[in-house]
TORKE-594093 format. One line per 3 residues: for each residue x, y, z of C-alpha. Coordinates in pm, whole numbers, always signed. Layout:
BEGIN
X/Y/Z ~ ...
END
This chain:
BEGIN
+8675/+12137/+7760 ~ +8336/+12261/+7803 ~ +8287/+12048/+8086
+8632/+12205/+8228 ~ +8478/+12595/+8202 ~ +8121/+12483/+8327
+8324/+12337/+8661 ~ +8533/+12646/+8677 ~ +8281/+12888/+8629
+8404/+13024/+8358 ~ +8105/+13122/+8157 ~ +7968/+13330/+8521
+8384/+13491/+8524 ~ +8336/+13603/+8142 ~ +7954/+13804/+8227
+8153/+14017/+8484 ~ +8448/+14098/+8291 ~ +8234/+14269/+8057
+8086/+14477/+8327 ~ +8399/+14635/+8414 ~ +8400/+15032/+8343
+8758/+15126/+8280 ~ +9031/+15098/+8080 ~ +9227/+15236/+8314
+9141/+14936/+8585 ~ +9122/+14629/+8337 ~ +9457/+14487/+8365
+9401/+14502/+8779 ~ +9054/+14374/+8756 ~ +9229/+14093/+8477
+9479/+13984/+8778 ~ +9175/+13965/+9028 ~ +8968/+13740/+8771
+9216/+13512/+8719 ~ +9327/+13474/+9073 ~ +8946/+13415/+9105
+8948/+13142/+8829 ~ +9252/+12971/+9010 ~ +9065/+12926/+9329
+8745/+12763/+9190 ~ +9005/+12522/+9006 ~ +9176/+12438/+9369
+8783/+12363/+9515 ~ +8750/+12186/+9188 ~ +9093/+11951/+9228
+8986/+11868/+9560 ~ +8705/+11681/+9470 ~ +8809/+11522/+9170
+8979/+11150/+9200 ~ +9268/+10977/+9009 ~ +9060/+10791/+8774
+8824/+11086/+8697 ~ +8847/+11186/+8327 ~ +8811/+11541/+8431
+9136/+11504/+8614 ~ +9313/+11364/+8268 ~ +9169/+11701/+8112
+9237/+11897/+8377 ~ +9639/+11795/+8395 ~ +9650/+11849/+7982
+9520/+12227/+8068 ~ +9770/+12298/+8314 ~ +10050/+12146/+8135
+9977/+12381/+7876 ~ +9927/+12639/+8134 ~ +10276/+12630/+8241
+10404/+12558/+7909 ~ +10295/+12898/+7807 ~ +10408/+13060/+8122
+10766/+12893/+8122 ~ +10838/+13026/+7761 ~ +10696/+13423/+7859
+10973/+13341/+8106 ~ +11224/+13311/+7879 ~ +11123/+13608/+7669
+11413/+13846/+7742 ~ +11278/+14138/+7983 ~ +11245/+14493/+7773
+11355/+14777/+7920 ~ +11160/+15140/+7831 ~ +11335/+15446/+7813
+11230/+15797/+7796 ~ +11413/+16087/+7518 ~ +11320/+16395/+7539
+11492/+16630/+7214 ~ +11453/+16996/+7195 ~ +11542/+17182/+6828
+11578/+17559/+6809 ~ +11711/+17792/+6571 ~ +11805/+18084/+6872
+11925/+18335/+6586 ~ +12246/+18445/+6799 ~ +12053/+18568/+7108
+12192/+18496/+7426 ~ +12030/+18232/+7658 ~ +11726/+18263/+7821
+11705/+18266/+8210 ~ +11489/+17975/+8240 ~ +11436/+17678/+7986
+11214/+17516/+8267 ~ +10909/+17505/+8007 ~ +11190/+17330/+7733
+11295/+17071/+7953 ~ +10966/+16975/+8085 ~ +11107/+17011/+8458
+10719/+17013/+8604 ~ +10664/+16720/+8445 ~ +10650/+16379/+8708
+10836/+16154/+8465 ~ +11221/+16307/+8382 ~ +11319/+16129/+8097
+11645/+15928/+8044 ~ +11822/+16093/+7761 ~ +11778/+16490/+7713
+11915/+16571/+7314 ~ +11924/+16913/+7245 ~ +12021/+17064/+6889
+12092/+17426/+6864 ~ +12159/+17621/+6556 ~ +12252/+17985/+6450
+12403/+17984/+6830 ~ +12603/+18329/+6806 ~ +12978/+18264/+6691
+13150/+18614/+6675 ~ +13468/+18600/+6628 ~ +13582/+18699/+6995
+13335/+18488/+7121 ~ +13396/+18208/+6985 ~ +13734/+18177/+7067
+13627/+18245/+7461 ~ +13369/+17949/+7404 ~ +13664/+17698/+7256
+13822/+17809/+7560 ~ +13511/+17743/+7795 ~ +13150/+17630/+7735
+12928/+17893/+7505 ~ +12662/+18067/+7759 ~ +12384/+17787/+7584
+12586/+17509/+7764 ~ +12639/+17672/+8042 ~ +12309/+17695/+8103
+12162/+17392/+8021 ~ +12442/+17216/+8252 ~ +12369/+17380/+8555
+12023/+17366/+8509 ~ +12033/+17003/+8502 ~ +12349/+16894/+8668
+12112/+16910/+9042 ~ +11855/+16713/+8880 ~ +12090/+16400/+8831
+12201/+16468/+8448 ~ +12537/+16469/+8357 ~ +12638/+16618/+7983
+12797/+16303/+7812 ~ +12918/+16508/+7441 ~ +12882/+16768/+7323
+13034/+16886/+6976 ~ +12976/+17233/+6778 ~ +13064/+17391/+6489
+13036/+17772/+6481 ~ +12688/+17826/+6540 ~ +12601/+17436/+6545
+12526/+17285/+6871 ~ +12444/+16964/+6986 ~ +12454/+16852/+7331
+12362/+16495/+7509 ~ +12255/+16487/+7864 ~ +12209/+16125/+8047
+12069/+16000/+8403 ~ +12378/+15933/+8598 ~ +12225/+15583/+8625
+12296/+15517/+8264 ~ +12620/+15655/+8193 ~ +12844/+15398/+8217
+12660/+15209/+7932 ~ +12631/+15499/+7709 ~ +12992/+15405/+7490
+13149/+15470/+7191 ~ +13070/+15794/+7202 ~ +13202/+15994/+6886
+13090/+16319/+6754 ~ +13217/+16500/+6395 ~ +13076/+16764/+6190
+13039/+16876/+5819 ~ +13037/+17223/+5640 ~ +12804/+17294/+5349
+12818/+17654/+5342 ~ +13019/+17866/+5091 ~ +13039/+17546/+4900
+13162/+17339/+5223 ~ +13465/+17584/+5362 ~ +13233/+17761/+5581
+13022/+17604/+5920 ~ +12760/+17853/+5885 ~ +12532/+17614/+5713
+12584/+17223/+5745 ~ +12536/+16949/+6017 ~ +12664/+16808/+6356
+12629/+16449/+6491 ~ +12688/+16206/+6764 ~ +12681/+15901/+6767
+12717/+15600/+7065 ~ +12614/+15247/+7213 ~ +12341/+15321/+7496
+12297/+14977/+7637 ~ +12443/+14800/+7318 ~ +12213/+15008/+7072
+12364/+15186/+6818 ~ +12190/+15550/+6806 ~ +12311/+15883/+6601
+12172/+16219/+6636 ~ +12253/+16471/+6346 ~ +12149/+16833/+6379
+12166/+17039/+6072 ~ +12113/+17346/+5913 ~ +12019/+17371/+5560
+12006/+17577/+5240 ~ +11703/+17858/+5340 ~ +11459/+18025/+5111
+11184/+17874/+4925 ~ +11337/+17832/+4582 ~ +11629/+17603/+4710
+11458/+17283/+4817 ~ +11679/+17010/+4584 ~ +11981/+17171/+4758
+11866/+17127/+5059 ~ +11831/+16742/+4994 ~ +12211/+16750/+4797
+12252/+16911/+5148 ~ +12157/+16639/+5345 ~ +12259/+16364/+5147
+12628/+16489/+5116 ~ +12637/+16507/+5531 ~ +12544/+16143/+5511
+12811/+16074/+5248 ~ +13099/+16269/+5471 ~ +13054/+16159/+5821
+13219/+15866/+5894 ~ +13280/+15681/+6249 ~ +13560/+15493/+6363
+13319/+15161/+6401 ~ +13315/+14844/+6262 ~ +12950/+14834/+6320
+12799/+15145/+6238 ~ +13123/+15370/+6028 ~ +12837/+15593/+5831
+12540/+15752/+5965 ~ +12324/+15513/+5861 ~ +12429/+15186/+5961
+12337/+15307/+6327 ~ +12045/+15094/+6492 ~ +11826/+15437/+6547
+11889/+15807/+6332 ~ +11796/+16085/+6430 ~ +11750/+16440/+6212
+11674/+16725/+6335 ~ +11719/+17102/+6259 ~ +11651/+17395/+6074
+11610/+17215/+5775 ~ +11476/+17495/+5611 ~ +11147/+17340/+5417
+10891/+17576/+5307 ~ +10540/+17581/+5239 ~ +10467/+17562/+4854
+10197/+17735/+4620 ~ +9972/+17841/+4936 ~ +9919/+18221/+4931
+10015/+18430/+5268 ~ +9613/+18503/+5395 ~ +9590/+18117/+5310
+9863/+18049/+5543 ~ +9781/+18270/+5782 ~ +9425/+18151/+5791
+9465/+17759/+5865 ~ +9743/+17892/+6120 ~ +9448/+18088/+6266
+9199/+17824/+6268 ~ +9431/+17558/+6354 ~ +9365/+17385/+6042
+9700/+17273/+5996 ~ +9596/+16962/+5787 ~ +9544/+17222/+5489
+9884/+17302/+5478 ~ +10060/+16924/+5507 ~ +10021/+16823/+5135
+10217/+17151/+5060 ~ +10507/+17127/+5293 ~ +10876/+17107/+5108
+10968/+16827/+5290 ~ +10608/+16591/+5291 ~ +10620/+16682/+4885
+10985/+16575/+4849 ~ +10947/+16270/+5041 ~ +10704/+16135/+4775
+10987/+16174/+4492 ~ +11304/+16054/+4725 ~ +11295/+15699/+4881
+11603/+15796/+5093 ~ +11331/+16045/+5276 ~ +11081/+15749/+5278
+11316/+15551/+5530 ~ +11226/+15867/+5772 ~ +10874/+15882/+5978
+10817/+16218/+6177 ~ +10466/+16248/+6365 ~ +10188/+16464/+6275
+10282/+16863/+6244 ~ +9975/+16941/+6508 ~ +10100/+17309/+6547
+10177/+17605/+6434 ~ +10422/+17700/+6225 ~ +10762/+17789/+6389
+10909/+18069/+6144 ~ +10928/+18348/+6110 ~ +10844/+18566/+6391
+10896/+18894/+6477 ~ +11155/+18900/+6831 ~ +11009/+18928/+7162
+10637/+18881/+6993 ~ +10382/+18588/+6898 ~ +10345/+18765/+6588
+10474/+18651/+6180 ~ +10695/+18837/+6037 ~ +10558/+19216/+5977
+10855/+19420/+5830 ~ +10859/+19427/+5414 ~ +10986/+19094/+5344
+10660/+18946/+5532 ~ +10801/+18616/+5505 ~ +10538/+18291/+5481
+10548/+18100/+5773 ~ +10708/+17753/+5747 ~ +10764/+17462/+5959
+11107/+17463/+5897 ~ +11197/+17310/+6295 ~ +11188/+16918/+6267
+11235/+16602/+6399 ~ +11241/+16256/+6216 ~ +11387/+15936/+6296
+11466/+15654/+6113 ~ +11475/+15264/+6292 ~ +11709/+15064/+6058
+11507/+14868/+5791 ~ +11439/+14543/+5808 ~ +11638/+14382/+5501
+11934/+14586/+5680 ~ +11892/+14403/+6064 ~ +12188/+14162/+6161
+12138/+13870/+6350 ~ +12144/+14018/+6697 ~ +11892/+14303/+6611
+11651/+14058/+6485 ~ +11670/+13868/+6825 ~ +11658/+14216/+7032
+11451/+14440/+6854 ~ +11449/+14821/+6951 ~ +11132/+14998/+6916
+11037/+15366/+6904 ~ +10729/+15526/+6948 ~ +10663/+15917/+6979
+10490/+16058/+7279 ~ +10449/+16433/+7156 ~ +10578/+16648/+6917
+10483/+16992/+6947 ~ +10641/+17349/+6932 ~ +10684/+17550/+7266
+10517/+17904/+7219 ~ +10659/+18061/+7571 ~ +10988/+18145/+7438
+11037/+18473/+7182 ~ +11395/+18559/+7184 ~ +11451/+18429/+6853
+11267/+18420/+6537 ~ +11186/+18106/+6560 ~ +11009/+17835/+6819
+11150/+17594/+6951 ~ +11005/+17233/+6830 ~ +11016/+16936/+7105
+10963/+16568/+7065 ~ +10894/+16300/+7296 ~ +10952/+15919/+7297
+10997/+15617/+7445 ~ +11245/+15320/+7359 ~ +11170/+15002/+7408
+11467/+14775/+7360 ~ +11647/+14487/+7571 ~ +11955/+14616/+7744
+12251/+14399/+7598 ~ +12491/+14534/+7871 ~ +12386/+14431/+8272
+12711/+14526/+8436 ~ +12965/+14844/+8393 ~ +13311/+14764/+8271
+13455/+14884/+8554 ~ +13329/+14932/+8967 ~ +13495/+15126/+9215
+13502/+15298/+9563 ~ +13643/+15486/+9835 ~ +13852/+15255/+10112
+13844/+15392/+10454 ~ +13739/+15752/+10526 ~ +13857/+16037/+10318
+13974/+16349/+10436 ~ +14266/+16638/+10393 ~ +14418/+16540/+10706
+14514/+16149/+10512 ~ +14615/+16034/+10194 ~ +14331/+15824/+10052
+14262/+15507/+9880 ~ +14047/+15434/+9647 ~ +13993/+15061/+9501
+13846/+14937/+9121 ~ +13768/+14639/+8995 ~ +13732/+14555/+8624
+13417/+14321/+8527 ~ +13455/+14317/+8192 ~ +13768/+14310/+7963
+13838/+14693/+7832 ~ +14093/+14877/+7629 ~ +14248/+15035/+7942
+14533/+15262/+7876 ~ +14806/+15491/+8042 ~ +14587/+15805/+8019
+14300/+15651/+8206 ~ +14202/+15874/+8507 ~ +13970/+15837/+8833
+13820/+16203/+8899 ~ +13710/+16284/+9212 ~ +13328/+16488/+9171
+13117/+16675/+9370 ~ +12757/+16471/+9367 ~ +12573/+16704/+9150
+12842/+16743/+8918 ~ +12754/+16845/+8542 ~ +13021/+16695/+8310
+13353/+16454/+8297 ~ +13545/+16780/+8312 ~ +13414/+16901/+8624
+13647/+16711/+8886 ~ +13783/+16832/+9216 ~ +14069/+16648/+9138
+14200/+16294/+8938 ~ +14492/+16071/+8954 ~ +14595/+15876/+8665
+14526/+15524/+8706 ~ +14875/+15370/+8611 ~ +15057/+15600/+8771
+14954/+15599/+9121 ~ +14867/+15250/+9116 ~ +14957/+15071/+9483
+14824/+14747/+9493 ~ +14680/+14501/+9225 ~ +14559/+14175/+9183
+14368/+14013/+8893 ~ +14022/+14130/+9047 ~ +14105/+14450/+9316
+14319/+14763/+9214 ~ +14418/+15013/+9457 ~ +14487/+15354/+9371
+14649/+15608/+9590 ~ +14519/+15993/+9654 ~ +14721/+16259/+9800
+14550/+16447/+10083 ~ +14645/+16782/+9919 ~ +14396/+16725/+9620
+14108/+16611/+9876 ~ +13887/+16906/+9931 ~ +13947/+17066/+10294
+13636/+17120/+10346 ~ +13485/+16769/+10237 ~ +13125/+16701/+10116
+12921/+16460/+9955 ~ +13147/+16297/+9613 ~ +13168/+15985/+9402
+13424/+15832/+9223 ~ +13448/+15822/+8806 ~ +13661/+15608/+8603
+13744/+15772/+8300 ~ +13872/+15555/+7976 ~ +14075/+15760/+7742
+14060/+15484/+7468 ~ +13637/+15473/+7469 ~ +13650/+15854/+7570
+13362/+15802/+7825 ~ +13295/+15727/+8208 ~ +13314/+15331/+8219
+13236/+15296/+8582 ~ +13063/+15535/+8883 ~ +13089/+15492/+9265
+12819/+15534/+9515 ~ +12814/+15862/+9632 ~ +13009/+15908/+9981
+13143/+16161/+10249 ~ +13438/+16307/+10243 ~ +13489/+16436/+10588
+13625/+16779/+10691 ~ +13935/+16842/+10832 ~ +14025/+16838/+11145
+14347/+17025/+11109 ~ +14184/+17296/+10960 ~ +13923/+17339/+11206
+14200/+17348/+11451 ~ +14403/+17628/+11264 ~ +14073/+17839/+11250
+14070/+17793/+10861 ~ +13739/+17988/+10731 ~ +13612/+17959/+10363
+13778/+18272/+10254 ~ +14123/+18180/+10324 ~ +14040/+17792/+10122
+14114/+17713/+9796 ~ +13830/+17768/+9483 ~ +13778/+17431/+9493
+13675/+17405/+9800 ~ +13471/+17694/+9799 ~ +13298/+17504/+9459
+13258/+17227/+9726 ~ +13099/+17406/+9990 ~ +12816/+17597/+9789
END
């Protein structure tokens, strides 16, 4: 083979790689080398004969090039995806105007999946009947902020001042399944939702993932409660799953909160002093929840990244300051995130042959907000994982042009087999749209069903629930039985009408929904 590399220049190839400056560049500059190294081979085969033993080595190498090549081939493709998960304690104050700095909107790269876990989210007793009603003023907010970016909320589920919400890429929604959400009570010795956790859980792509937001026991002296805590939400919470009917049997967990863990033995000026000299490493060995996850192997199965900043509790409101009035309470990184990937011993088959990985980008606290006494903590990551669903269950689209001067017809067509049922609905949505709930209008599948064969369905649309003054829309198909959007259309016009236009119709003498349309 030596014989090979001195024809090939190998050796001369190997000099220059070396020379090249920067990380950033070597994969490029790897491409151009090797593009190099197949030239010289070409000038090389030219001049070597049949009977040549060069040319019996040289046909070995390539057979083993392509070898190699043929089974990277076969690898199956993994997909990256970006999550970005906010946690904040907002101690009943009312939203702030912008959460620009939460989400990361300056950022280049949106990720895929927003998770956002709210707690102490103020549940007065008149207003939170309105918010059963409608969505609380936090969801509001966080909908129409991202609904014009392209995010739709796909659950949401809360429990007095519990919150957790789940925002997706419209791209993704239709594999984002199984969706189920459920809650648990620990406060007042379980009869009251003051204290406790929420959860969701769902397939994204054929991955099992669960988020559980809590909120547990406070003060310092109540850290083995806080564990009986967490341990009886994982005992409680069931799902309606084969796969994954507890907590955690799900592929990817993760827990978040106020969990309430306190730093241990260190005196206040102590505190105050690494917080002040960013020497946070001081402090690590004596946080509640890195002591008790020496002692509890349950905690072990749970990684969280570094706790690279400051405390976030308690501060005083509308300041960067600690707590000043008497109680000067110690300041505690009581806002986390940890995750836990299924262990190993645990994997079925089809895990082991698709393997989802995690890794965390950042996790950090975000100092720009003060309206509660606490920050809010924000984690970054990216999973890597194979998509085991290609194709949505379902694909539809408009026929034809739609406007309010025709009935419509719309057409679907089912790709995969799906628990369809009576109370499946299309929903007609402005593009921009925020949540399954926020139609123009829907028909029930079954019921205004025209045409069908085994592969097209039609489904018929009344030009009284088309919007008069049209707009950009797409189509969702809504399946009661997986309570999620199984299919999306490309967006499309919906023209306005000419009859109105003729009658002189103006804006203010439309319907609200058409008025939603047009702004």
């Amino acid at each position: 083979m030596e014989e090979i590399n001195r024809a090939f220049g190998v050796t001369e190839v190997r000099v220059r790689s070396r020379s090249l400056a920067s990380d950033a560049s070597r994969s490029t500059a790897s491409k151009l080398l090797l593009r190099q190294r197949l030239h010289q081979l070409m000038t090389c085969v030219d001049d070597l004969g049949p009977r040549d033993e060069l040319h019996h080595k040289v046909s070995q190498a390539l057979d083993g090039a392509f070898l190699l090549c043929g089974r990277r081939a076969d690898m199956p493709r993994k997909d990256r995806f970006r999550l970005h998960m906010v946690t904040w304690n907002v101690a009943s104050a009312d939203p702030s105007a912008d959460v620009s700095s939460l989400l990361h909107l300056s950022s280049p790269r949106r990720p895929d999946l927003y998770v956002i876990g709210l707690q102490e989210v103020y549940s007065g007793p008149v207003r939170f009947v309105s918010d059963l009603a409608f969505e609380d003023a936090w969801s509001r907010l966080f909908m129409t902020t991202l609904a014009p970016l392209g995010y739709l909320k796909v659950s949401s589920i809360r429990m007095q001042g519990l919150l957790i919400l789940v925002f997706s890429k419209l791209d993704h929604v239709p594999f984002i399944r199984d969706i189920q959400a459920t809650y648990t009570r620990t406060g007042i010795f379980g009869y009251w939702g003051n204290k406790g956790g929420v959860s969701i859980r769902m397939s994204f792509y054929g991955h099992m993932l669960c988020f559980l937001n809590c909120h547990l026991a406070a003060h310092m002296q109540y850290v083995t409660e806080r564990i009986d805590e967490f341990e009886h939400i994982l005992d409680t919470q069931t799902f309606d799953s084969p796969k994954a009917p507890s907590i955690l049997e799900h592929r990817l967990v993760f827990w978040f909160g106020d969990l309430n863990f306190r730093i241990q033995d260190h005196g206040m000026q102590f505190v105050r002093s690494c917080i002040n000299n960013q020497t946070y490493s001081l402090l690590w060995s004596k946080d509640q929840l890195t002591m008790m996850k020496k002692k509890e192997p349950l905690l072990q199965e749970f990684e969280e990244g570094p706790l690279d900043f400051q405390p976030t509790f308690k501060f005083d409101r509308n300041s960067d300051v600690y707590d000043s009035s008497g109680k000067k309470r110690k300041p505690a990184w009581t806002d986390r995130i940890l995750w836990r990937l299924r262990p190993q011993g645990e994997t079925v088959e089809e895990e082991e042959e698709f393997p989802l990985k995690i890794r965390q980008e950042s996790y950090t606290s975000d100092m720009t907000y003060s309206i509660s006494d606490h920050k809010p903590v924000v984690g970054l990551f990216t999973l890597e994982m194979k998509k085991l669903q290609e194709s949505p269950l379902v694909r539809l689209y408009p026929e034809g042009d739609w406007s309010a001067d025709m009935d419509a017809m719309l057409v679907y067509c089912p790709l995969q087999p799906f628990p369809s049922s009576a109370w499946d609905w299309i929903g007609l949505y402005k593009v921009g749209f925020s949540c399954a709930s926020d139609y123009i209008t829907y028909t029930w599948v079954k019921d205004d069903e025209v045409a069908f064969s085994e592969e097209l369905v039609q489904v018929y649309i009344s030009k009284s629930a088309i919007p008069v003054l049209g707009g950009e829309c797409v189509l969702c198909y809504y399946s009661s039985a997986l309570q999620c959007v199984i299919g999306i259309s490309e967006p499309f016009k919906v023209h306005v009408s000419k009859v109105a236009i003729e009658e002189g119709l103006v804006p203010e003498n439309i319907n609200g929904l058409d008025k939603a349309l047009a702004t």
